[in-house]
TORTIVEX-382048 format. One record per residue (C-alpha): x, y, z; residue in one letter. Coordinates in steps of 0.1 Angstrom, whole numbers, plus 2048, in hexadecimal, padded with zeros to 3 digits. Each point is the difference from the previous one (the first is absolute). Example, Ala and Ser with C-alpha at 12.3 -4.5 7.8 and 13.67 -1.06 7.14 Angstrom:
! residues 2
<node><u>87B</u><v>7D3</v><w>84E</w><type>A</type></node>
<node><u>80E</u><v>822</v><w>7F9</w><type>S</type></node>
! end
This chain:
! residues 276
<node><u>464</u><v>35F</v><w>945</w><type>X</type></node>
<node><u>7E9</u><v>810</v><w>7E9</w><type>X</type></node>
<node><u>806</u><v>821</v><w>7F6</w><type>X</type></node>
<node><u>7DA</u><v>80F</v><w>80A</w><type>X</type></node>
<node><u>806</u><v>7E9</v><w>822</w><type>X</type></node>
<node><u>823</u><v>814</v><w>806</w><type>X</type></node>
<node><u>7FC</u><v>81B</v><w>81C</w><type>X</type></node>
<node><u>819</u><v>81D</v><w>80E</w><type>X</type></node>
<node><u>7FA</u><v>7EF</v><w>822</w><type>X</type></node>
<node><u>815</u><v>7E3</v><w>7EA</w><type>X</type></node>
<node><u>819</u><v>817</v><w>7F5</w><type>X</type></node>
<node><u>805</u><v>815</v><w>81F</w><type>X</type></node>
<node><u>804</u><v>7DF</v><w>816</w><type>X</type></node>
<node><u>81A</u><v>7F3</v><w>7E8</w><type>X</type></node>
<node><u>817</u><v>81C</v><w>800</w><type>X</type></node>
<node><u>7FC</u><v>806</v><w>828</w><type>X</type></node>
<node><u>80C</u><v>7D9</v><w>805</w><type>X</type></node>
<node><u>81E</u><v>805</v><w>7E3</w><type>X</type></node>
<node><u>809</u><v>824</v><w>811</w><type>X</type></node>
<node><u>800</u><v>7ED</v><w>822</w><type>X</type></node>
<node><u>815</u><v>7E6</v><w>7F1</w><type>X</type></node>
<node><u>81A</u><v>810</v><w>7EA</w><type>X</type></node>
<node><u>805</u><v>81D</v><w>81D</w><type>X</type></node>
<node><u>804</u><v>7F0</v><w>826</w><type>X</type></node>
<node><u>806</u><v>823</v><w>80C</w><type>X</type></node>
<node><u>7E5</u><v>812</v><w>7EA</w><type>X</type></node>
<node><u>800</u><v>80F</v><w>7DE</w><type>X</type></node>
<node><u>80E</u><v>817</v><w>7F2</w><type>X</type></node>
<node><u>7EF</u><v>825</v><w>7F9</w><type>X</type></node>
<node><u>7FD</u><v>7F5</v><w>7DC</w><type>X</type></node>
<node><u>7EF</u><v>7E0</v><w>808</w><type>X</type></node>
<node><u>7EB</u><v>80F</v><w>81B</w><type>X</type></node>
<node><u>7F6</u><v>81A</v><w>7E7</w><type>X</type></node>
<node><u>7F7</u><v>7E6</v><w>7E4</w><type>X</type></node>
<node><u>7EA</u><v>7F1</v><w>823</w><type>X</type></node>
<node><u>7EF</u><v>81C</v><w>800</w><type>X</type></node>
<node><u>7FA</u><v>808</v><w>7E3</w><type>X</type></node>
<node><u>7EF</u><v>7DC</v><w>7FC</w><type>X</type></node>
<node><u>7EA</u><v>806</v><w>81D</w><type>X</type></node>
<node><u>7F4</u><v>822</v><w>7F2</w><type>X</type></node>
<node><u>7F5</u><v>7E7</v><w>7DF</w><type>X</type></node>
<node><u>7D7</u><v>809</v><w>7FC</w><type>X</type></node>
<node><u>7FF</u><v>7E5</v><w>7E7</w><type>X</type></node>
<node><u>81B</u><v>7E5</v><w>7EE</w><type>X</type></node>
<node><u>801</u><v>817</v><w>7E1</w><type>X</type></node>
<node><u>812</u><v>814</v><w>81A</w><type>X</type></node>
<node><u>813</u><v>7E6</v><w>809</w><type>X</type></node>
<node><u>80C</u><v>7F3</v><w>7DD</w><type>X</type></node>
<node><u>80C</u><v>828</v><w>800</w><type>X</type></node>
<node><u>820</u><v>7F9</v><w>818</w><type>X</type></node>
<node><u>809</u><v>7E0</v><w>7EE</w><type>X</type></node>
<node><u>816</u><v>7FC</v><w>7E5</w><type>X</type></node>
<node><u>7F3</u><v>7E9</v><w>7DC</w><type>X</type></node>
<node><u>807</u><v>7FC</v><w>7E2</w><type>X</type></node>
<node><u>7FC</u><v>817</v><w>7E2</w><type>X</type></node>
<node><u>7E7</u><v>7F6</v><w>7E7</w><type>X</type></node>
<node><u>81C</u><v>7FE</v><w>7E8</w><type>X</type></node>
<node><u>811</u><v>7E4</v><w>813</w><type>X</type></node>
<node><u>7EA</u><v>7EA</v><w>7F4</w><type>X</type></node>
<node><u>7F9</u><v>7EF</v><w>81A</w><type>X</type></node>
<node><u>7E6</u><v>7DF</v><w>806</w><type>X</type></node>
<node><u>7FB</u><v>805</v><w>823</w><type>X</type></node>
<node><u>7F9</u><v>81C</v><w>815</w><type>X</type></node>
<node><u>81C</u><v>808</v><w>81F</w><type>X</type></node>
<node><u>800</u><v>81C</v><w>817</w><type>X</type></node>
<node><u>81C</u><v>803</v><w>812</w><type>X</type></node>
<node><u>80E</u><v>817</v><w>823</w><type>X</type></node>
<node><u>822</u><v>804</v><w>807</w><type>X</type></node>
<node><u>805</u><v>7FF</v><w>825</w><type>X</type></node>
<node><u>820</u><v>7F2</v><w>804</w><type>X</type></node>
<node><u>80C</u><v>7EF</v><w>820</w><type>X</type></node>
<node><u>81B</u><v>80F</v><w>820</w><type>X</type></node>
<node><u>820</u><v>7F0</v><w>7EC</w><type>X</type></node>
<node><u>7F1</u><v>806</v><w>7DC</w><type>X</type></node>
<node><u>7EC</u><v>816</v><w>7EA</w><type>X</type></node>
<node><u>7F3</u><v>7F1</v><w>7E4</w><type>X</type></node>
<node><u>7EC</u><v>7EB</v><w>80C</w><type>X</type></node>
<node><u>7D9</u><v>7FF</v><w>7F5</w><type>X</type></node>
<node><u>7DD</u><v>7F7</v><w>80B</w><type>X</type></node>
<node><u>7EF</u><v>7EF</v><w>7E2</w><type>X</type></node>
<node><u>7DB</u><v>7FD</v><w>7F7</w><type>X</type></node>
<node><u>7FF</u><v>7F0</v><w>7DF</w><type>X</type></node>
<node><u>7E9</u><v>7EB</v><w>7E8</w><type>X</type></node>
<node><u>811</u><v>7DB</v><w>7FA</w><type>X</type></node>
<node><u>7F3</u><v>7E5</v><w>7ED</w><type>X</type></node>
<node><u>7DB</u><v>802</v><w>808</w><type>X</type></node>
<node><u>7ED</u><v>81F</v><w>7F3</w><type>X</type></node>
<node><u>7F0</u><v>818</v><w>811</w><type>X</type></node>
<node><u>814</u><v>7F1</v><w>81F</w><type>X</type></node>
<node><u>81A</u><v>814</v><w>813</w><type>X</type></node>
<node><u>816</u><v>7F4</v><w>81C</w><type>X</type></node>
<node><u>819</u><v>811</v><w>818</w><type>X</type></node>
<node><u>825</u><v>7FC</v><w>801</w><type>X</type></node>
<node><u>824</u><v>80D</v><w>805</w><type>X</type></node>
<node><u>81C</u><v>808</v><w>7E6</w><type>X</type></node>
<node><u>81D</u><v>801</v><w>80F</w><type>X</type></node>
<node><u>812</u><v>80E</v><w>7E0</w><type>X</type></node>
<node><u>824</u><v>7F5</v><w>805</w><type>X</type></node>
<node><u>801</u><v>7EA</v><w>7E5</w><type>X</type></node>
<node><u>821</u><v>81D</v><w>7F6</w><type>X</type></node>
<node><u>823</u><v>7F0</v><w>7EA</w><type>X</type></node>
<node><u>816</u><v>7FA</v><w>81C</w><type>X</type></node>
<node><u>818</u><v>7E8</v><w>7FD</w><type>X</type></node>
<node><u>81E</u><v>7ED</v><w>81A</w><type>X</type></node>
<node><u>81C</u><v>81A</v><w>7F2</w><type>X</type></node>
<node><u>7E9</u><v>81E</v><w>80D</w><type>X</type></node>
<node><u>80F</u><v>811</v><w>81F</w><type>X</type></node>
<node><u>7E3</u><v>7F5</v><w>81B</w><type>X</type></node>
<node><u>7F2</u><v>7E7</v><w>7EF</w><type>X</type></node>
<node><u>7FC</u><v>7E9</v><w>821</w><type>X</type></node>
<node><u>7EC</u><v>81F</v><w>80D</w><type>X</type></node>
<node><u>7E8</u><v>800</v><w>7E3</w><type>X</type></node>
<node><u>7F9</u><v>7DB</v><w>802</w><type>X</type></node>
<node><u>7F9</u><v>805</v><w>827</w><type>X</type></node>
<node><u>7E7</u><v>81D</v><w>7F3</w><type>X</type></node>
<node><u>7F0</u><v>7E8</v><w>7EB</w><type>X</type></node>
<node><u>7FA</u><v>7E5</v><w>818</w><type>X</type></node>
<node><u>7F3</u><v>81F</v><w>817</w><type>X</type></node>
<node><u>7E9</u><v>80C</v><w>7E2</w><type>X</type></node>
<node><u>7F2</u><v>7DD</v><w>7FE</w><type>X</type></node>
<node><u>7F9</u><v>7F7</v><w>822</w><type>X</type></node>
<node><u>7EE</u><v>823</v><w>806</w><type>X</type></node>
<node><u>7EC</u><v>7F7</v><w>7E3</w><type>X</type></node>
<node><u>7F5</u><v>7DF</v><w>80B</w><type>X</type></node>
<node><u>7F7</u><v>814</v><w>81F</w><type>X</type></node>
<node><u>7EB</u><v>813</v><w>7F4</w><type>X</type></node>
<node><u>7EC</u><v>7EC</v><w>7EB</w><type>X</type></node>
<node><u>7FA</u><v>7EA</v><w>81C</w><type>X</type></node>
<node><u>7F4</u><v>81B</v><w>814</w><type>X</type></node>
<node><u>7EE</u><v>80B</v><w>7E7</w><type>X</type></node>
<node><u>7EF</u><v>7DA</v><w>7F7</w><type>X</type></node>
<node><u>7F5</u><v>7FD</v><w>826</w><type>X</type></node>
<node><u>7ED</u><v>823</v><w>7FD</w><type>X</type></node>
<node><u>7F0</u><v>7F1</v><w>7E5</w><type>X</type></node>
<node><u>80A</u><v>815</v><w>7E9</w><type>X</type></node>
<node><u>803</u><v>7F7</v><w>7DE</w><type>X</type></node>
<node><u>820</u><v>7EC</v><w>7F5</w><type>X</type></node>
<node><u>815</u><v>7EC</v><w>7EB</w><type>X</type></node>
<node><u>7EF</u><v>7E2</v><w>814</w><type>X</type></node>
<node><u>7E2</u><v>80A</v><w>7F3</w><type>X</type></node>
<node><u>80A</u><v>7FE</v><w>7E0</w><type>X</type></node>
<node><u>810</u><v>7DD</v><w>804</w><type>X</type></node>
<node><u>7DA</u><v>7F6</v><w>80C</w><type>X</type></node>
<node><u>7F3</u><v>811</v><w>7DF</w><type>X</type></node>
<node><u>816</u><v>7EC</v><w>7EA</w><type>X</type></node>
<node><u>7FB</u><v>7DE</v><w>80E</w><type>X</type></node>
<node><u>7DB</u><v>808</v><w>803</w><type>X</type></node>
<node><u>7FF</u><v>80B</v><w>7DA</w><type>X</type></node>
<node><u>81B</u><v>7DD</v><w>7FB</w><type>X</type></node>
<node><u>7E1</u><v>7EA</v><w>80B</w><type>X</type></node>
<node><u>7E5</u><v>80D</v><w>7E7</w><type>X</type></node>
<node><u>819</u><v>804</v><w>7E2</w><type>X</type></node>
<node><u>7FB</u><v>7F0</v><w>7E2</w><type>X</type></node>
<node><u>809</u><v>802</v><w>7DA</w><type>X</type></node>
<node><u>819</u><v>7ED</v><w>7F0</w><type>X</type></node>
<node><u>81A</u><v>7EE</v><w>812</w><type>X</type></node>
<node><u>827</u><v>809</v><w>7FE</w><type>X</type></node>
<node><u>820</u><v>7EC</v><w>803</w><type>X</type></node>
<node><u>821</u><v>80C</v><w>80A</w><type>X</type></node>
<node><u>815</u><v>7FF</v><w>81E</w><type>X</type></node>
<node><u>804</u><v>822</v><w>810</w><type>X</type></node>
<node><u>80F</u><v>812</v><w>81C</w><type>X</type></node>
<node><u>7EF</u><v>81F</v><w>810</w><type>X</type></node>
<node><u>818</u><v>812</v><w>81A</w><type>X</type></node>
<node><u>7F9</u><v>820</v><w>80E</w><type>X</type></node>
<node><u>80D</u><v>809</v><w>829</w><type>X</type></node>
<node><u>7DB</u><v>808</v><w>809</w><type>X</type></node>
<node><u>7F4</u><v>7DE</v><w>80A</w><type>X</type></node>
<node><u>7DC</u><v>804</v><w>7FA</w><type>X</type></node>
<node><u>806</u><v>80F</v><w>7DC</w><type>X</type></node>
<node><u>813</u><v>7E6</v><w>7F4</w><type>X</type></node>
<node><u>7E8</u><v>7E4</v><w>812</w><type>X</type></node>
<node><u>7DF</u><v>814</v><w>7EE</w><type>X</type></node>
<node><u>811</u><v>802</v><w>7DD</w><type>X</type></node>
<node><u>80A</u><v>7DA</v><w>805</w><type>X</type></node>
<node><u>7DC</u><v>7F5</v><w>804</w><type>X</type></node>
<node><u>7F5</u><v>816</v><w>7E4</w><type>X</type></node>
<node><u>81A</u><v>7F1</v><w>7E8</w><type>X</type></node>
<node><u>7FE</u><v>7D7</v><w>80D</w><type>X</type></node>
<node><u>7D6</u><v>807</v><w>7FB</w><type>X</type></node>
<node><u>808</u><v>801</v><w>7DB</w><type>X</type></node>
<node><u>814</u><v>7DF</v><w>800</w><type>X</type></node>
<node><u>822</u><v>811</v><w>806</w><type>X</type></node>
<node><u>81B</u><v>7E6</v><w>818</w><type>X</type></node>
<node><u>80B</u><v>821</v><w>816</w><type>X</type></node>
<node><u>816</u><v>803</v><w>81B</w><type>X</type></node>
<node><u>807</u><v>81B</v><w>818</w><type>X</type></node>
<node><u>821</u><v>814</v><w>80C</w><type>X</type></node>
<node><u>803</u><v>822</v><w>815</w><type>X</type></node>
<node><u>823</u><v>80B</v><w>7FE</w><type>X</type></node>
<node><u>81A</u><v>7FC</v><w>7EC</w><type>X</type></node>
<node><u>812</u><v>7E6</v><w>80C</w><type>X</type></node>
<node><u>7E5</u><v>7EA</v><w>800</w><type>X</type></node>
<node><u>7FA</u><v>805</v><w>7D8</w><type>X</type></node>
<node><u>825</u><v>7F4</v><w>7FA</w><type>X</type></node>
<node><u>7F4</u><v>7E1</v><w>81A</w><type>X</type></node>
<node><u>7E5</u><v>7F6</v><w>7EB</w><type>X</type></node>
<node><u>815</u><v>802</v><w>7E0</w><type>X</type></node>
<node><u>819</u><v>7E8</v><w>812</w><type>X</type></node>
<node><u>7E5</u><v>7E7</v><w>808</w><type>X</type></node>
<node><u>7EA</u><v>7FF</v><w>7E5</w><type>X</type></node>
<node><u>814</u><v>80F</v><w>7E5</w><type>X</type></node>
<node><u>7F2</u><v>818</v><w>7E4</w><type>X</type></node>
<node><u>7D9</u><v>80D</v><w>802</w><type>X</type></node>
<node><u>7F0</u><v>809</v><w>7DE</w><type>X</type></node>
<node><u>7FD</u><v>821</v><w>813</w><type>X</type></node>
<node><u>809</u><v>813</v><w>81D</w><type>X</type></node>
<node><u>7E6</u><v>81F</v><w>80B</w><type>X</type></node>
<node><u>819</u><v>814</v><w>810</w><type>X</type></node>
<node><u>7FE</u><v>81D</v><w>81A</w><type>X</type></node>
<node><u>818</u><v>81B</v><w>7FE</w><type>X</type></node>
<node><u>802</u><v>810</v><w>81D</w><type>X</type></node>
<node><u>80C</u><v>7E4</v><w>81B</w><type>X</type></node>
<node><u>815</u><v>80A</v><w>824</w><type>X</type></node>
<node><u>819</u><v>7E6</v><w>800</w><type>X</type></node>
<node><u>80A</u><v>7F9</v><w>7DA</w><type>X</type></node>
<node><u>7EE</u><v>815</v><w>7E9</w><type>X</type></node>
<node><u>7F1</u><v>7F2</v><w>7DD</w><type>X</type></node>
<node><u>81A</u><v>811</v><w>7ED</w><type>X</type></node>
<node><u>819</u><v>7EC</v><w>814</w><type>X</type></node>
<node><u>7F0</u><v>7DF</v><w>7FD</w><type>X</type></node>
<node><u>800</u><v>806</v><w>7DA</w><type>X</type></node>
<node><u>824</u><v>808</v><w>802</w><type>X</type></node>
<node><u>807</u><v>7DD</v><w>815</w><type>X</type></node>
<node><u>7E9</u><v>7EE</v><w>7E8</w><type>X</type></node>
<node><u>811</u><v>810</v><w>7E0</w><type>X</type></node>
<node><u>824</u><v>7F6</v><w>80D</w><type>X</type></node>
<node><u>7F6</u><v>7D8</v><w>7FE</w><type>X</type></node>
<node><u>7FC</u><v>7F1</v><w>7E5</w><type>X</type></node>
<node><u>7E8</u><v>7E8</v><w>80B</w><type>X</type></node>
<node><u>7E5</u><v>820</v><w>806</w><type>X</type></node>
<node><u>80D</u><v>81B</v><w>7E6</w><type>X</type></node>
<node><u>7E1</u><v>7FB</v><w>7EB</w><type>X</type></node>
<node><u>7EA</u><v>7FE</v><w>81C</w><type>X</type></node>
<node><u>7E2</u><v>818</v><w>7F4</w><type>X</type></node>
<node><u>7F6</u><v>816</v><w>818</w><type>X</type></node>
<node><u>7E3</u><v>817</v><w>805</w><type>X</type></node>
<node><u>80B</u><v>823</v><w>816</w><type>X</type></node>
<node><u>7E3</u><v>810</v><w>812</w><type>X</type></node>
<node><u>80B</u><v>81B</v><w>80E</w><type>X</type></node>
<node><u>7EF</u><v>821</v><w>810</w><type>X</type></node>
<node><u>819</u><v>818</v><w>7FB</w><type>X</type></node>
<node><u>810</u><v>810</v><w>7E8</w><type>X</type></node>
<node><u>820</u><v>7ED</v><w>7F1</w><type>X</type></node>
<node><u>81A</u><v>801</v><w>7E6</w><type>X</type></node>
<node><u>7F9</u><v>7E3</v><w>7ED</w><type>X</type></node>
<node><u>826</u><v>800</v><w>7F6</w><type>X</type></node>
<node><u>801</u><v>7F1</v><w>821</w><type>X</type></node>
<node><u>7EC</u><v>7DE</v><w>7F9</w><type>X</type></node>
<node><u>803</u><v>800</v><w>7DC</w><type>X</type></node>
<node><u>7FD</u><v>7DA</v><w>7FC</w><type>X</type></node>
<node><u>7DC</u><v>802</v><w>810</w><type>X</type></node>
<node><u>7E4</u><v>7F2</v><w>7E3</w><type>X</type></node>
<node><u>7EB</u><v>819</v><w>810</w><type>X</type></node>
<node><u>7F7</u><v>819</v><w>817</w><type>X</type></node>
<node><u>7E1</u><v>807</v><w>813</w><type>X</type></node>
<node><u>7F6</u><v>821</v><w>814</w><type>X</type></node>
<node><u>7F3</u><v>7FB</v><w>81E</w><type>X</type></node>
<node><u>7E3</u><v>802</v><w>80F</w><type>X</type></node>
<node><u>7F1</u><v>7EA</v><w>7E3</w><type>X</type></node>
<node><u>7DB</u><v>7F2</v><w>7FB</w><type>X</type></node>
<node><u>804</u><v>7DB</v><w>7FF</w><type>X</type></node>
<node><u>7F6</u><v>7FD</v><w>7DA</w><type>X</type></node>
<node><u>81E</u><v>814</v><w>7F9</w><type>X</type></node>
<node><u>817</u><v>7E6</v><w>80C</w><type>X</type></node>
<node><u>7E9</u><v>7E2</v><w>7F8</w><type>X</type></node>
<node><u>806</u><v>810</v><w>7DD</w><type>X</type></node>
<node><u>823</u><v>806</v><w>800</w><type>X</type></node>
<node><u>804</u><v>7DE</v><w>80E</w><type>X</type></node>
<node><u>7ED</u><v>7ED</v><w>7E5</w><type>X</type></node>
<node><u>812</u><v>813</v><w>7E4</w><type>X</type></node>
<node><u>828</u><v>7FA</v><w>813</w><type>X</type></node>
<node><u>7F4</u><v>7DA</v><w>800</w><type>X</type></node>
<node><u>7EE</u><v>801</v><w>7DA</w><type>X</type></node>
<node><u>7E0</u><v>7F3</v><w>80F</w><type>X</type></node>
<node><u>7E5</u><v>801</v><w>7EA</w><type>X</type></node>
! end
C-alpha cells in the first residue's frame, strides 16, 4: 500500500485484530495503553511517534516501523509496517523475534522449540486475519512482484538459484522477480526443505537465504551444509532483519539487511554470480 494511501483506520484495525489474537483473555494495561494511545492519533505522524525505526545512522534502504506488543506466552513479539522491495510500498506483518542462540544442551530447550512453533502459528494468524480485512500484506507484495516479473526486461541471467525464506508469499514474489531475469529458481520455506533440495538437485550457484526460520534457522542450515563436504562451498546469501553476530555464519558470501528494494538484491545477485 502506498504510503499517501495508508490511513490510521489501517493501523488502528491491525493492532485491534493482533491484540485480539495474541491475548484471548484481553491485553494487558500496557497494550491497552499503546491502544489508546493509537486511537488518540490525529494524524500518522502521530502514529509513526509510538513506533520504533531505525536511526538514520543505521543506514538503512528501507524504511520499518516497528510496535512491540508481544503475545499472552511472550513479549517480544512485534507488529511490523515496513517498506520491502517496491518503493514507496509498505506492507504489514509480524516479527516474532525468537530467532535467540539456543541450542539441544540448554535446560528447556523442548519448551523453546514449542514457543516457536506457537510464535509461528500466531503469526500466520494474524496475517491471515489481517489479508481477509484487506489490509495490506505480504500477499500483496507476492502480487507486486509477479506483476513487476511480467513487464521486466533488460538483460537476461543464467544461474540456478534457491530462494528460501518461511513466509510463503516472500519467497514466491522474490522467485518471480529473479526467474523474470532468466534465473532457473526454485523455492524452499523451512529449513529442512533447503537441505531437501540440496539432496535432490545437488549444489545451486546460489542460495538467497532467510535467517530467521521457526523450525531450523539459517545459521543451522549453514552449519548442516558446512559439515558435508558435498555442500561446504555452497555460496550463500543471508538476509536477515535483525541484528546478528556475523561470527555466527561466517562462511556466508554475503549479507543482506532486510527489508531490501529489489535492485539491492538484483545487484548483489549479479555481482555473487559475476554477471556482467
Amino acid at each position: 500500500m502506498r504510503l499517501q494511501t495508508l490511513t490510521i483506520s489501517h493501523v488502528r484495525r491491525a493492532v485491534e485484530m493482533y491484540l485480539d489474537a495474541a491475548f484471548p483473555f484481553g491485553p494487558p494495561d500496557a497494550q491497552r495503553s499503546q491502544l489508546r494511545a493509537l486511537r488518540n492519533a490525529e494524524n500518522l505522524r502521530q502514529v509513526r511517534s509510538l513506533f520504533e525505526s531505525p536511526r538514520a545512522a543505521e543506514n538503512v534502504s528501507c524504511r520499518r516501523f516497528t510496535l512491540r506488543l508481544g503475545n499472552h506466552k511472550y513479549p517480544f513479539m512485534k507488529f511490523v509496517i515496513q517498506e520491502y522491495l517496491v518503493a514507496g510500498e509498505y506492507f504489514f506483518s509480524v516479527d516474532t523475534h525468537d530467532e535467540l542462540k539456543v541450542t539441544p544442551d540448554m535446560a528447556d530447550y523442548a519448551q523453546w522449540l514449542e514457543l516457536r512453533r506457537y510464535n509461528a502459528e500466531l503469526k500466520e494468524s494474524i496475517e491471515t486475519s489481517w489479508a481477509s480485512a484487506k489490509l495490506p500484506t505480504h500477499e500483496d507484495l507476492r502480487a507486486l512482484m509477479e506483476e513487476d516479473a511480467a513487464l521486466a526486461g533488460g538483460p537476461c541471467r543464467n544461474g540456478r538459484l534457491l530462494v528460501v525464506d518461511d513466509e510463503d508469499d516472500v519467497a514466491e514474489g522474490l522467485a518471480a522477480v529473479l526467474r523474470a531475469r532468466g534465473f532457473d529458481v526454485d523455492v524452499a520455506f523451512d529449513g529442512g526443505q533447503v537441505l531437501q533440495r540440496l539432496e535432490e538437485k545437488g549444489s545451486f550457484d546460489l542460495i538467497v537465504l532467510d535467517f530467521a526460520m521457526p523450525t531450523m534457522t539459517g545459521e543451522e542450515v549453514i552449519c548442516r551444509m558446512r559439515a558435508d563436504e558435498r555442500f561446504r562451498e555452497q555460496p550463500v546469501l543471508m538476509a536477515t532483519a535483525s541484528d546478528i553476530d556475523l561470527a555466527r555464519v561466517p562462511t556466508c558470501a554475503a549479507y543482506l539487511r532486510k527489508p531490501y528494494p529489489k535492485e539491492m538484491l538484483l545487484a548483489m545477485v549479479d555481482q555473487l554470480l559475476g554477471c556482467e
